[in-house]
C-alpha positions in Angstrom: -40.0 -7.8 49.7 -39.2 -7.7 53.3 -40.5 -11.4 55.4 -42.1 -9.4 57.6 -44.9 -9.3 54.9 -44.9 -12.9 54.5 -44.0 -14.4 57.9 -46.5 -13.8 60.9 -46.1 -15.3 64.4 -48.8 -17.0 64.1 -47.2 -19.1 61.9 -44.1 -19.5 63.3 -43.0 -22.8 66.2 -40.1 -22.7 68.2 -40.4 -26.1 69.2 -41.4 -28.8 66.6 -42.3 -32.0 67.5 -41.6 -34.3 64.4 -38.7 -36.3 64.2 -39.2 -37.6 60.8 -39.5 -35.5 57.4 -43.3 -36.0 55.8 -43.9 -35.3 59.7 -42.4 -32.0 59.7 -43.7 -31.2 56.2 -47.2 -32.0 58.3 -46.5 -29.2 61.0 -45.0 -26.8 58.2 -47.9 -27.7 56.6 -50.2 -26.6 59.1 -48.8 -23.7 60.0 -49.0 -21.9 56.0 -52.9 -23.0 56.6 -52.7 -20.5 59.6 -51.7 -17.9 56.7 -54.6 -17.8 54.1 -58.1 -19.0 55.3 -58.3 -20.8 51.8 -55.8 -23.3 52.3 -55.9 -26.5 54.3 -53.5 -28.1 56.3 -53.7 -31.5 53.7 -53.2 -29.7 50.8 -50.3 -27.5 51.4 -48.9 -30.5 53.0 -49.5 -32.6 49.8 -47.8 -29.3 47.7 -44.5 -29.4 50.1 -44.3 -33.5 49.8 -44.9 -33.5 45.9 -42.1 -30.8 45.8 -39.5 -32.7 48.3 -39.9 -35.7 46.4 -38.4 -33.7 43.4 -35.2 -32.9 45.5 -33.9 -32.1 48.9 -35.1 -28.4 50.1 -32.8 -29.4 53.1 -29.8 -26.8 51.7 -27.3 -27.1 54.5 -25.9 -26.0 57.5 -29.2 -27.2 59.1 -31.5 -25.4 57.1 -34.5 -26.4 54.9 -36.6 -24.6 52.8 -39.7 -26.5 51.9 -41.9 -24.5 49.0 -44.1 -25.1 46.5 -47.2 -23.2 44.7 -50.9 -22.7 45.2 -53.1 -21.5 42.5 -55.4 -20.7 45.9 -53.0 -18.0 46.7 -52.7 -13.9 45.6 -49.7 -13.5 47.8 -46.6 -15.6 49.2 -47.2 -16.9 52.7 -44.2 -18.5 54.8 -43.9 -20.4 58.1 -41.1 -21.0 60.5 -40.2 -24.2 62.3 -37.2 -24.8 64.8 -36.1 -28.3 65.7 -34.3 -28.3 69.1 -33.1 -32.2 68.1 -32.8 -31.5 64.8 -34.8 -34.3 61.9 -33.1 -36.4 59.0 -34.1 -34.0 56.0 -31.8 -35.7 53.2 -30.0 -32.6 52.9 -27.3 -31.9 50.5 -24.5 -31.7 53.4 -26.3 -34.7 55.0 -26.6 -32.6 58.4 -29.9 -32.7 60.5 -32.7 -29.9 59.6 -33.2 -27.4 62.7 -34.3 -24.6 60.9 -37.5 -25.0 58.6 -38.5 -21.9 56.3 -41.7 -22.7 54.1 -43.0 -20.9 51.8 -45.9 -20.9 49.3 -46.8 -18.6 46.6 -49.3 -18.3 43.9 -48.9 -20.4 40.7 -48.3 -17.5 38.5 -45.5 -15.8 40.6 -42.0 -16.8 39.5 -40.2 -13.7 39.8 -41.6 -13.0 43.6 -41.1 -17.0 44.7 -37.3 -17.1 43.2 -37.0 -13.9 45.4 -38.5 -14.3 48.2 -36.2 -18.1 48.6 -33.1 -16.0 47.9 -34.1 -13.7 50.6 -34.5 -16.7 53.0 -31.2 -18.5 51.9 -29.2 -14.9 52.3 -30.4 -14.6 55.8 -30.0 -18.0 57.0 -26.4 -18.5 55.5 -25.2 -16.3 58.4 -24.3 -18.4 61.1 -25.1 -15.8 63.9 -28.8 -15.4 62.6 -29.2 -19.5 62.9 -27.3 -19.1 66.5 -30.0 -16.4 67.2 -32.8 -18.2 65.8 -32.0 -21.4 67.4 -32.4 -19.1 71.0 -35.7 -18.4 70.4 -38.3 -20.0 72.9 -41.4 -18.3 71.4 -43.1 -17.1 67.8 -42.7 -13.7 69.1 -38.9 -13.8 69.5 -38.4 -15.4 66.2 -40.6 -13.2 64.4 -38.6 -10.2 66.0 -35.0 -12.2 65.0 -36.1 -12.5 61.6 -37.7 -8.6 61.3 -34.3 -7.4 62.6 -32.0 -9.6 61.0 -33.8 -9.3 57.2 -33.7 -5.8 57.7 -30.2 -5.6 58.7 -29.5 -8.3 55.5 -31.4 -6.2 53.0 -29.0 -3.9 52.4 
């Protein structure tokens, strides 16, 4: 599965405005809606905040991967979000959140979900793709960073 088939533009920001977690989750939120028209901004919201208050998605090096399911999804969406300030995200190394990677997939889809967050994690473990990512003024950009990079991590 490349992120290409999962992330659009359109559901990417370069420039988040929240400084506060459930506030990010909010514009995260919003921007999955972008990706199916049968989800709403509230409820993937609700799905990333019932699965953050299991644990941290915030994995380190100022990354976070909210996710969750949707049994109103067929496919996995994601959506980007960059933090120029950075926001408290409770993650493990205790760091501040610039990178946000959300995803959603369908209730029944394990195997593709587990895949799909490993895919993520690979990619933004390499310091030069957060350094490049981190550059990026517009969805375009980003969406071209993580196209090249993925492809270039896939192998």
């Amino acid at each position: 599965m490349k992120l290409e088939t999962i992330i659009t533009p359109d559901t990417i920001c370069t420039d988040l405005a929240s400084t506060g977690k459930l506030d990010v989750l909010g514009e995260l939120g919003e921007l999955l809606a972008r990706g199916s028209s049968k989800l709403s901004a509230d409820s993937v919201t609700r799905i990333l905040v019932e699965r953050e208050r299991l644990a941290t998605t915030g994995v380190g090096e100022g990354v976070a991967i909210p996710h969750g399911k949707s049994e109103a999804l067929t496919q996995i969406i994601a959506s980007v979000g960059i933090s120029r300030t950075g926001v408290p995200f409770d993650a493990i190394d205790g760091a501040a959140v610039h990178i946000f990677v959300a995803l959603l997939a369908p209730q029944s889809s394990s195997g593709d979900h587990l895949r799909a967050l490993a895919r993520v994690s690979r990619l933004l473990k390499d310091p030069a793709v957060r350094e490049r990512l981190m550059g990026a003024r517009a969805p375009q950009e980003a969406f071209e960073i993580i196209v090249e990079e993925d492809e270039k991590h896939s192998h």
